[in-house]
Every structure is written in structure tokens, then in C-alpha cells.
C-alpha positions as CSV (number, residue, x, y, z in Angstrom):
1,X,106.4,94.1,-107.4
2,X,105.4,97.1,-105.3
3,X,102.0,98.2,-106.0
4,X,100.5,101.9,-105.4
5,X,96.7,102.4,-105.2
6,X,94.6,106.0,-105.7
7,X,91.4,106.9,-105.9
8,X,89.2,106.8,-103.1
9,X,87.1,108.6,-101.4
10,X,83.6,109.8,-100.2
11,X,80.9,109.3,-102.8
12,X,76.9,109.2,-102.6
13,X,74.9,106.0,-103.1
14,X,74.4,105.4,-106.7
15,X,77.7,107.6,-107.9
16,X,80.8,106.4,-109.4
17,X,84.3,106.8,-108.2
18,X,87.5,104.5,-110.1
19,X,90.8,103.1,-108.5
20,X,93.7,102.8,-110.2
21,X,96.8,100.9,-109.6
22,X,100.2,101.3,-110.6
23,X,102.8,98.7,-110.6
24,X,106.7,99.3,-110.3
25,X,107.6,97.0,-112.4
26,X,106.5,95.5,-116.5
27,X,103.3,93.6,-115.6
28,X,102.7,91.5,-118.8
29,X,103.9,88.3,-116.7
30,X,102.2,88.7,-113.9
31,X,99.5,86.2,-113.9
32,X,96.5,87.6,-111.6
33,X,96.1,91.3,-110.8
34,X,93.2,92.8,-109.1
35,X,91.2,94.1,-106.3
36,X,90.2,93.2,-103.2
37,X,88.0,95.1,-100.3
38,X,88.1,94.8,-96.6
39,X,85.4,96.1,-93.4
40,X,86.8,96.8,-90.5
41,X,86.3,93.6,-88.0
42,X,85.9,91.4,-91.2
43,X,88.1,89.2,-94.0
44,X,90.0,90.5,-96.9
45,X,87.3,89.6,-99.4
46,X,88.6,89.7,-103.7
47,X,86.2,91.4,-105.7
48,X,87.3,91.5,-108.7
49,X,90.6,90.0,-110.5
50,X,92.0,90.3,-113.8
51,X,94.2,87.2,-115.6
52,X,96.8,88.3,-118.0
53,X,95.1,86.9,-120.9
54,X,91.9,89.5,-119.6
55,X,90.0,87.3,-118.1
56,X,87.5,88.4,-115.7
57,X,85.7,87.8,-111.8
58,X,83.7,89.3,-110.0
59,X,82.4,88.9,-106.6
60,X,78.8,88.5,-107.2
61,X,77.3,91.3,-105.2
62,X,79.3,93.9,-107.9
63,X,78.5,92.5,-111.1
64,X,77.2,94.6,-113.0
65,X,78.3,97.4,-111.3
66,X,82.0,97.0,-110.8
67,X,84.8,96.7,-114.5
68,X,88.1,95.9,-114.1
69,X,90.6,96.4,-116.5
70,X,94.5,95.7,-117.2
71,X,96.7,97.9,-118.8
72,X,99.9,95.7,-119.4
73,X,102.0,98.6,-121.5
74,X,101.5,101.1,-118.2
75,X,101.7,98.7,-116.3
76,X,98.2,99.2,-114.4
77,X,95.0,98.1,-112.9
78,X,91.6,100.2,-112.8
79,X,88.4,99.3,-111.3
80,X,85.4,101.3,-112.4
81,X,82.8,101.7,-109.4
82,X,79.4,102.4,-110.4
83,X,75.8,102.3,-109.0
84,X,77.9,102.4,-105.2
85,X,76.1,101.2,-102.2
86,X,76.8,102.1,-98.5
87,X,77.6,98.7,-98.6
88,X,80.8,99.0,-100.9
89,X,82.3,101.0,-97.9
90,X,85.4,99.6,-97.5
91,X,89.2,99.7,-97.6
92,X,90.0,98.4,-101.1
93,X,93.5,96.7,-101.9
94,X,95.1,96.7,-105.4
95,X,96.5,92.6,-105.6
96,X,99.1,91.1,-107.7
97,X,100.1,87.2,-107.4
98,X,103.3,86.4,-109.2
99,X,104.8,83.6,-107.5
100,X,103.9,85.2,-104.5
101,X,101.1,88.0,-103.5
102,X,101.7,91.3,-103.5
103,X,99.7,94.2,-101.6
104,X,99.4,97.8,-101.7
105,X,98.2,100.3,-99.8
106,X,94.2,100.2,-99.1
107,X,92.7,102.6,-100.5
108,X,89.1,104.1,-98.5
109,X,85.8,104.0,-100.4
110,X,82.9,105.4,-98.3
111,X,79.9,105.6,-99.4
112,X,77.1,107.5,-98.1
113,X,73.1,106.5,-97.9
């Protein structure tokens, strides 16, 4: 499944900004879908993932803050960004595991102090 990402961008602490993912392919299947961020010099870390029976995780430092939802008749992903902190900055990357993992392209959120 390819996987296209959209939505970043520059935002000031405390705004909201929301990626969205689009899949190629029907994604009713697919069993995990979601999100993950990465800093430059650091891991890939998941923050937030989506089953496709809707259930939900979050890394800890964005609950609260962070919704993702699963739209399995378009086929897409969204993560709602709220409350953002300098420390969200970060290249985000839409995730799908179906069998095997799937990335698309990162997407950058920077957020100012």
C-alpha cells in the first residue's frame, strides 16, 4: 500500500495543525495504521496508531492533545494536533502494517516558542 501524507507546517506553541493520510489502496484490512514522528539525530518514535476495529494509542507525552482517527470508506488516516509544543517539532510519518510496514513521505511539523 503506498501511503501519501499532507499537512504540515509552521505553527505557534499552543495552535493546532492536522495530518492526513491517504492510502492507495481499500484499507478496511489493514490491521494498524497510524503515525509516527522523528528528530533529526534521533529514533523513529510511533505516536499514535489506530487498529481496524478503532482502537487507540498514544505516546504518552500527546495525550490529550493529539486524536487520531481512521476513515476505512476513504481510505485515510488523520491526526488532530492540538495544544503543540516546540517539542512536537518533528518529521511525522503516516504508518501502515499489513503483513509488512509501509511508510510515506514525512511530513514537517515545526513548532515555534
Amino acid at each position: 500500500v503506498q501511503l501519501q501524507a499532507s499537512g504540515g507546517g509552521l505553527v505557534q506553541a499552543g495552535g493546532s495543525l492536522k495530518l492526513s493520510c491517504a492510502a492507495s489502496r481499500d484499507v478496511k484490512s489493514v490491521p494498524i495504521m497510524g503515525w509516527y514522528r522523528q528528530v533529526l539525530g534521533k529514533q523513529r518514535e510511533p505516536v499514535a496508531l489506530i487498529s481496524n476495529m478503532d482502537s487507540t494509542e498514544y505516546v504518552d507525552s500527546v495525550k490529550g492533545r493529539f486524536t487520531i482517527s481512521r476513515d476505512n470508506t476513504r481510505s485515510t488516516v488523520d491526526l488532530e494536533m492540538n495544544d503543540l509544543k516546540p517539542e512536537d517539532t518533528a518529521v511525522y510519518f503516516c504508518y501502515a502494517y499489513d503483513r509488512g510496514t509501509y511508510w510515506g513521505q514525512g511530513t514537517l511539523v515545526t513548532v515555534s516558542s
